[in-house]
KOLDOGU-503290 format. One record per residue (C-alpha): residue number from 1; residue in three letters; x negated, y negated, z negated. Coordinates in steps of 0.5 Angstrom, whole numbers, plus 2048, in hexadecimal, padded with zeros to 3 digits. Each point is the difference from the previous one (the first is absolute). Layout:
BEGIN
<lumkol><i>NUM</i><aa>ALA</aa><east>X</east><north>Y</north><up>Z</up></lumkol>
...
This chain:
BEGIN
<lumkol><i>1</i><aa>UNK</aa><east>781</east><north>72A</north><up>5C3</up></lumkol>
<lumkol><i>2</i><aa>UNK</aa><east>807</east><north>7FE</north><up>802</up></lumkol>
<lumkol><i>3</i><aa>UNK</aa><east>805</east><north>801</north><up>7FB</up></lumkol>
<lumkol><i>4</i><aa>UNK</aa><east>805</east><north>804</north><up>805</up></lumkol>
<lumkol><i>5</i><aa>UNK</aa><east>7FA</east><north>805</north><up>801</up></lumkol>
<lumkol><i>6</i><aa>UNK</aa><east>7FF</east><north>800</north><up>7F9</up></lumkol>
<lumkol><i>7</i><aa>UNK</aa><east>806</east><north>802</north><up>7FE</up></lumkol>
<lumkol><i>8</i><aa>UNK</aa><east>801</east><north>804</north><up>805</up></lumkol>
<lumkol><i>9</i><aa>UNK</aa><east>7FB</east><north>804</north><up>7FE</up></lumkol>
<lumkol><i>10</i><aa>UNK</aa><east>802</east><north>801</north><up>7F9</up></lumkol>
<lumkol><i>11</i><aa>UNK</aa><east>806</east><north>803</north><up>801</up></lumkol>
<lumkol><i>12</i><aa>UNK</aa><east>7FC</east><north>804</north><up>805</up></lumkol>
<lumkol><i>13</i><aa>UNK</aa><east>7FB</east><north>803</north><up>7FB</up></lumkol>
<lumkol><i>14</i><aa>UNK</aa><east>805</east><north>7FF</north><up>7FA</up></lumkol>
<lumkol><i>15</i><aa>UNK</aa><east>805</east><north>806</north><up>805</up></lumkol>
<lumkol><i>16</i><aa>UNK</aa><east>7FA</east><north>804</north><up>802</up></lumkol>
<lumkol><i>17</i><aa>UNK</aa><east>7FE</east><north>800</north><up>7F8</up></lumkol>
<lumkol><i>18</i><aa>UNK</aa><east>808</east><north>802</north><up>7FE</up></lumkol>
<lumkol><i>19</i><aa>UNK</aa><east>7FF</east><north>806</north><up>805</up></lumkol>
<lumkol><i>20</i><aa>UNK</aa><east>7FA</east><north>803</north><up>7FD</up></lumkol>
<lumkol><i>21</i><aa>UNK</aa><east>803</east><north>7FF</north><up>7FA</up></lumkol>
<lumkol><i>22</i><aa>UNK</aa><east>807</east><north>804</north><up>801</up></lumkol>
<lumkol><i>23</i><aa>UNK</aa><east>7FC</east><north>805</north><up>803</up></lumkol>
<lumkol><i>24</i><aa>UNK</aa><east>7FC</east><north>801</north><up>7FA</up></lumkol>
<lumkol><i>25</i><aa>UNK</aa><east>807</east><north>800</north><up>7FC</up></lumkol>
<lumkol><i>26</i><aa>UNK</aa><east>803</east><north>805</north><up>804</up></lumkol>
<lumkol><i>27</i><aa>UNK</aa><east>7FA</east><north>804</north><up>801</up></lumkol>
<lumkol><i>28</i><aa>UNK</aa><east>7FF</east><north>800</north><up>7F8</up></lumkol>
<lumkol><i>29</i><aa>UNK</aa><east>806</east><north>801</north><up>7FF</up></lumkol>
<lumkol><i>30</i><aa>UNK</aa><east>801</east><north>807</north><up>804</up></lumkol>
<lumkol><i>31</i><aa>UNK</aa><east>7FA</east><north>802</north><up>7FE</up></lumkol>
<lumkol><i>32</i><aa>UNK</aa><east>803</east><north>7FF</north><up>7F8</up></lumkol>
<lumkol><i>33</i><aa>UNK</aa><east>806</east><north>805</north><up>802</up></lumkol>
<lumkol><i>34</i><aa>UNK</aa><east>7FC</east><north>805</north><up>803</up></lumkol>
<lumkol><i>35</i><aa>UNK</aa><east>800</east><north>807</north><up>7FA</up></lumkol>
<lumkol><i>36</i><aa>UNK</aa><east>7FA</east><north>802</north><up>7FF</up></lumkol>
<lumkol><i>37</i><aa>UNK</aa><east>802</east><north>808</north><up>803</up></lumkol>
<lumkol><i>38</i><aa>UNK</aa><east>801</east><north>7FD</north><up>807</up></lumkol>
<lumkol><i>39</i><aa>UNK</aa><east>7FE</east><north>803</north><up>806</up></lumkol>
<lumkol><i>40</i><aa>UNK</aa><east>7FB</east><north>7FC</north><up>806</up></lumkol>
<lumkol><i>41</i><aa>UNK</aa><east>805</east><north>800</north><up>803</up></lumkol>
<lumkol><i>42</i><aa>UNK</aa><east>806</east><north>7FE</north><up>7FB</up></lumkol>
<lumkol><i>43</i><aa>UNK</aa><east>7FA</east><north>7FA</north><up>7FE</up></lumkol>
<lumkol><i>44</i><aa>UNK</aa><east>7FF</east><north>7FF</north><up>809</up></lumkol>
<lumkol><i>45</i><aa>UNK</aa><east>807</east><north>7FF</north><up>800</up></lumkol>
<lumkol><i>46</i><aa>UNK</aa><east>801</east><north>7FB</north><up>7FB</up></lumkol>
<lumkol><i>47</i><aa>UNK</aa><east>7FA</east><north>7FC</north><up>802</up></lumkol>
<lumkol><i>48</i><aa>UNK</aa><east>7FF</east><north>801</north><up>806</up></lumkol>
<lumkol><i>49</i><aa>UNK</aa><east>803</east><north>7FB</north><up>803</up></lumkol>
<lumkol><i>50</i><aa>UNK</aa><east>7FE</east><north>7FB</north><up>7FB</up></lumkol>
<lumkol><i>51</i><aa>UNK</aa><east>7F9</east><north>801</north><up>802</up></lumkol>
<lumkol><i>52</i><aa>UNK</aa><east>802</east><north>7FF</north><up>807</up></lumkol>
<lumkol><i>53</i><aa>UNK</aa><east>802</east><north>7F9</north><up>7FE</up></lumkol>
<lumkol><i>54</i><aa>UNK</aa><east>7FB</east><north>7FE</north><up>7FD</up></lumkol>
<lumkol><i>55</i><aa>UNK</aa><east>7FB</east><north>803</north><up>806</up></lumkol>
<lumkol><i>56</i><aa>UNK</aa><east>804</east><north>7FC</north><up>805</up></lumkol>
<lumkol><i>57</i><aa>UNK</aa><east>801</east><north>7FA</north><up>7FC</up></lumkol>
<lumkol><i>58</i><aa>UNK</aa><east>7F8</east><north>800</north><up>800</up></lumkol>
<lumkol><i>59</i><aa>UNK</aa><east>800</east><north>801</north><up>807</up></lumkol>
<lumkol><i>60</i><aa>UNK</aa><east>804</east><north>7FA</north><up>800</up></lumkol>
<lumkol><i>61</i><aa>UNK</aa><east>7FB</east><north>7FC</north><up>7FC</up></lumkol>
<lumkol><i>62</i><aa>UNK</aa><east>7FB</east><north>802</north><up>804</up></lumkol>
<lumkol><i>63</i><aa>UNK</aa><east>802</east><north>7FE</north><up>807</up></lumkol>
<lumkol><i>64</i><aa>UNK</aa><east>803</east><north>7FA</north><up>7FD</up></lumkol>
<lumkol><i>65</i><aa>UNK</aa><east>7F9</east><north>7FE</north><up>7FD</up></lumkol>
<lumkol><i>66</i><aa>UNK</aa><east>7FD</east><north>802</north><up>807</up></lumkol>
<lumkol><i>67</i><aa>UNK</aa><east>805</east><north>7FC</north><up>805</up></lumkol>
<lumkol><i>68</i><aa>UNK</aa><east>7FF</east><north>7F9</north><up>7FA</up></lumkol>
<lumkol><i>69</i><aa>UNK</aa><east>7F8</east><north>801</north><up>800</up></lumkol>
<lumkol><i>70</i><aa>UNK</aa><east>800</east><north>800</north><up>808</up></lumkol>
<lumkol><i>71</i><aa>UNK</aa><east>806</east><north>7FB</north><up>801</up></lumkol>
<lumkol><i>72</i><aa>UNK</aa><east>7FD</east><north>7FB</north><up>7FB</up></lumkol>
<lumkol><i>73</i><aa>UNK</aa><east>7F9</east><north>802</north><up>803</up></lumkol>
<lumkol><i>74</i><aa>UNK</aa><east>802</east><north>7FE</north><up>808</up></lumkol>
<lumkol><i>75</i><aa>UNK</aa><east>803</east><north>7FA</north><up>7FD</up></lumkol>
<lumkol><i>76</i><aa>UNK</aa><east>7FA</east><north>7FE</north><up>7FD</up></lumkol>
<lumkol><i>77</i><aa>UNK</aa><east>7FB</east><north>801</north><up>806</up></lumkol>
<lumkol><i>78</i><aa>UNK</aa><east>805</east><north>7FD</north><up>805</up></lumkol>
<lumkol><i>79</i><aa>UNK</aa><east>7FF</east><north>7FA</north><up>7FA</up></lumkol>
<lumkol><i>80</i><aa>UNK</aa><east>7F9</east><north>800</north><up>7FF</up></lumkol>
<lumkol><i>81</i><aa>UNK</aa><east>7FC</east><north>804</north><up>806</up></lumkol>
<lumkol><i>82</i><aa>UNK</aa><east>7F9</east><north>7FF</north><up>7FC</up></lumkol>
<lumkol><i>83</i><aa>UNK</aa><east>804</east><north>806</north><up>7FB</up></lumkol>
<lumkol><i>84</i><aa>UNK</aa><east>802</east><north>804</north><up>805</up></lumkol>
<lumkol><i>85</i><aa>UNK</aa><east>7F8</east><north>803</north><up>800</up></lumkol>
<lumkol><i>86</i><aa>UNK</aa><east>800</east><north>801</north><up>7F9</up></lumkol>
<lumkol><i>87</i><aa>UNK</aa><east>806</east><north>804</north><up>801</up></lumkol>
<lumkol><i>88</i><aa>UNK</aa><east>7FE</east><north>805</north><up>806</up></lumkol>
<lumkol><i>89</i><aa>UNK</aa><east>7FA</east><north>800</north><up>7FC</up></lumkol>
<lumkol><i>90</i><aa>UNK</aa><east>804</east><north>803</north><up>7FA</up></lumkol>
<lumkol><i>91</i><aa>UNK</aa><east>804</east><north>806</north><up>804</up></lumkol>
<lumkol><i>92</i><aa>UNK</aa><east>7FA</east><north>802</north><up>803</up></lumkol>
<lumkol><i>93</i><aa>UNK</aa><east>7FE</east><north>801</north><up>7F9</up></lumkol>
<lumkol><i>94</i><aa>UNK</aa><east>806</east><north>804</north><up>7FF</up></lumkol>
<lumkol><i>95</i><aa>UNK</aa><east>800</east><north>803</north><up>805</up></lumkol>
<lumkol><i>96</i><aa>UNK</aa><east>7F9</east><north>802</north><up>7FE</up></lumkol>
<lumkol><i>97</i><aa>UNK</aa><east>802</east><north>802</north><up>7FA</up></lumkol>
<lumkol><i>98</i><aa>UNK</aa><east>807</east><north>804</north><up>802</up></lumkol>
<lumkol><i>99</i><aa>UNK</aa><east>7FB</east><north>804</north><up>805</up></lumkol>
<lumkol><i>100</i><aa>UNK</aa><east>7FA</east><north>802</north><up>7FB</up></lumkol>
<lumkol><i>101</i><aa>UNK</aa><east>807</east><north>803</north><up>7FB</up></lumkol>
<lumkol><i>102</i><aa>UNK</aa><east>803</east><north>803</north><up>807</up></lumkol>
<lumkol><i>103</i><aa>UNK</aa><east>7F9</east><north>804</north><up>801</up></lumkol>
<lumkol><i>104</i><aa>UNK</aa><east>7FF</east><north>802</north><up>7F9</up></lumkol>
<lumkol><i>105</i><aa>UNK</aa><east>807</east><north>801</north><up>7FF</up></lumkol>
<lumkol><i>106</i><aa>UNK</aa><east>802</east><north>808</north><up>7FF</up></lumkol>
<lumkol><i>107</i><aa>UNK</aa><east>804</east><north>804</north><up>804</up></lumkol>
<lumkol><i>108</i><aa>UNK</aa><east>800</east><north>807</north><up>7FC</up></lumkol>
<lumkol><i>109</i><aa>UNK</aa><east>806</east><north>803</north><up>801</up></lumkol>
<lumkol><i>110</i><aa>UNK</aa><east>803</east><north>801</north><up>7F8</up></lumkol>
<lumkol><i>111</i><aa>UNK</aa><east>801</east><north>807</north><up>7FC</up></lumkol>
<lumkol><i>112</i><aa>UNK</aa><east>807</east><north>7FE</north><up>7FD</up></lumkol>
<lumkol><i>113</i><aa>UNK</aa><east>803</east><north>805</north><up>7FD</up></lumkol>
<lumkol><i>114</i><aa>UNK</aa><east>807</east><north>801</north><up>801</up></lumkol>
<lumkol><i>115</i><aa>UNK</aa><east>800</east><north>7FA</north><up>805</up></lumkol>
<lumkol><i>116</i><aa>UNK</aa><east>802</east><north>801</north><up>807</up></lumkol>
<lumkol><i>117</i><aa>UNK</aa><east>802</east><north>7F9</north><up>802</up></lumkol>
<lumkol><i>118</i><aa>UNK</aa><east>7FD</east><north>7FD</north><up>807</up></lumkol>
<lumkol><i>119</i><aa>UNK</aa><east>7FC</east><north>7FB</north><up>7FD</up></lumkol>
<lumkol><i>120</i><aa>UNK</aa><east>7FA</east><north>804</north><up>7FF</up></lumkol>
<lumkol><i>121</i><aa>UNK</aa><east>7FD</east><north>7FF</north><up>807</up></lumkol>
<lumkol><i>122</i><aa>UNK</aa><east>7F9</east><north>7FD</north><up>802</up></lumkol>
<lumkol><i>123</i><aa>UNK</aa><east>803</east><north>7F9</north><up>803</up></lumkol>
<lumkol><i>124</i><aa>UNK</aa><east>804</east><north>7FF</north><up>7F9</up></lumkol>
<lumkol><i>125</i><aa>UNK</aa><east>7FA</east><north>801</north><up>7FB</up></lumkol>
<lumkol><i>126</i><aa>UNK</aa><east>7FB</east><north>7FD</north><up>804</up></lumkol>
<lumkol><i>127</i><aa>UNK</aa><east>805</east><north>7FA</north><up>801</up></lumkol>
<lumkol><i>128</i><aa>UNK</aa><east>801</east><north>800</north><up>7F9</up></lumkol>
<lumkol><i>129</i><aa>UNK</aa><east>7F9</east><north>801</north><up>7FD</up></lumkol>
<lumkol><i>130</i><aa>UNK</aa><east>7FE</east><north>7FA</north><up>805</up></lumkol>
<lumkol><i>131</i><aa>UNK</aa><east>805</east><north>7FC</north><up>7FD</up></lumkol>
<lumkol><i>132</i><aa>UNK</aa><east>7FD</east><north>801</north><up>7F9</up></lumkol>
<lumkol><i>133</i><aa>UNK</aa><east>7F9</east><north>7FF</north><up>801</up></lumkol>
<lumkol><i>134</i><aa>UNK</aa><east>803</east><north>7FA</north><up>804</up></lumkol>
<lumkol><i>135</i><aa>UNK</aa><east>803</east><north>7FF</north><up>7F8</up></lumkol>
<lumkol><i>136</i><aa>UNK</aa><east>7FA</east><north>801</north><up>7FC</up></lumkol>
<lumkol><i>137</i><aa>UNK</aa><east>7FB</east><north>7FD</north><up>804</up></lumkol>
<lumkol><i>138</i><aa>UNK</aa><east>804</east><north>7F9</north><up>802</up></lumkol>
<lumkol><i>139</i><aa>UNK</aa><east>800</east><north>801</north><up>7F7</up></lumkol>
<lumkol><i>140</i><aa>UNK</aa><east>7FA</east><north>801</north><up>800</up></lumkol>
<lumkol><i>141</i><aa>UNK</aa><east>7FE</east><north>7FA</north><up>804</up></lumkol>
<lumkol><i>142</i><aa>UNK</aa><east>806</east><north>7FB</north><up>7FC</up></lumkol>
<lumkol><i>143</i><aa>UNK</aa><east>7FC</east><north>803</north><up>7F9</up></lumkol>
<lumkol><i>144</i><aa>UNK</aa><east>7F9</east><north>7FD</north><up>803</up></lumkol>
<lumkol><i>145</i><aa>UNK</aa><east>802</east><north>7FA</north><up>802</up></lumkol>
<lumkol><i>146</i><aa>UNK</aa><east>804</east><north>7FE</north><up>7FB</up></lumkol>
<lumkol><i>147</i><aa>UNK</aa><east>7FA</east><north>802</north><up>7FC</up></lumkol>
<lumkol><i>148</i><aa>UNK</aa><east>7FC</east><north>7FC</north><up>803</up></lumkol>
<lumkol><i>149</i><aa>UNK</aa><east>803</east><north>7FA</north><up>801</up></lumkol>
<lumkol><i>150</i><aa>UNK</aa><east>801</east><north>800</north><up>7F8</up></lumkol>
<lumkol><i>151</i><aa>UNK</aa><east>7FA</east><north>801</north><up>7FE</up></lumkol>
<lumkol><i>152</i><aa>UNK</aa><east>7FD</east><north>7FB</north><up>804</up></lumkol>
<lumkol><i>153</i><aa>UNK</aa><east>806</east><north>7FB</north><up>7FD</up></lumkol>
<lumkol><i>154</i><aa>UNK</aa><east>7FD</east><north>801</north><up>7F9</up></lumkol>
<lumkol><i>155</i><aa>UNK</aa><east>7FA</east><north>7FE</north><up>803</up></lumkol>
<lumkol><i>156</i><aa>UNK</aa><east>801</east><north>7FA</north><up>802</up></lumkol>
């Protein structure tokens, strides 16, 4: 890798490891001066906006990883065509495997004492149940096959 990239790279991750670990500072940090005798909504105003931080900044990480992966992946099927088969092969995967999480995904509207908030529709929750079975099985398949691939390396 070129020297300039990589070092360029270190900071860029180093920065990115310096925000999470000012957010978890502040939000322990708010989290140790709320009293046990606040309200929801005493403890929602001290730490609500940190949370939103914390949401936002992996929001951040999440887009960032998406526009990388996609950029170093075109630049690699402009470089080398015959990858670019192995690649759409794997979105089709992926796709596959984000429709199977959207079929099964519930959309049940929650009973949520005391909430009144908007996000307690169909389109939210079916989105968010998606995007968790998307989680567990993309999990569940790295578990496999880094389970697989180390046992076949031990007999070998």
């Amino acid at each position: 890798m070129n020297s300039t990239l990589s070092k360029v790279l270190k900071f860029f991750l180093g920065g990115l490891l310096l925000v999470g670990v000012l957010l978890s500072v502040f939000y322990f940090q708010a989290v140790g001066n709320i009293s046990p005798e606040a309200s929801i909504s005493q403890q929602e105003e001290i730490i609500g906006g940190l949370l939103d931080s914390f949401m936002y900044y992996a929001y951040f990480l999440v887009i960032a990883a998406i526009v990388i992966t996609l950029a170093f992946a075109i630049i690699k099927m402009i470089l080398d065509p015959k990858t670019a088969i192995k690649s759409l092969i794997t979105l089709v995967i992926l796709g596959i495997i984000v429709a199977i999480s959207w079929a099964i995904a519930d959309d049940n509207i929650l009973n949520i004492p005391g909430y009144t908030g908007p996000d307690n529709v169909k389109e939210t929750l079916k989105l968010s149940g998606m995007i968790l079975w998307t989680s567990y099985i993309t999990s569940a398949i790295a578990l496999v096959v880094w389970v697989v691939a180390e046992s076949s390396r031990a007999f070998k």
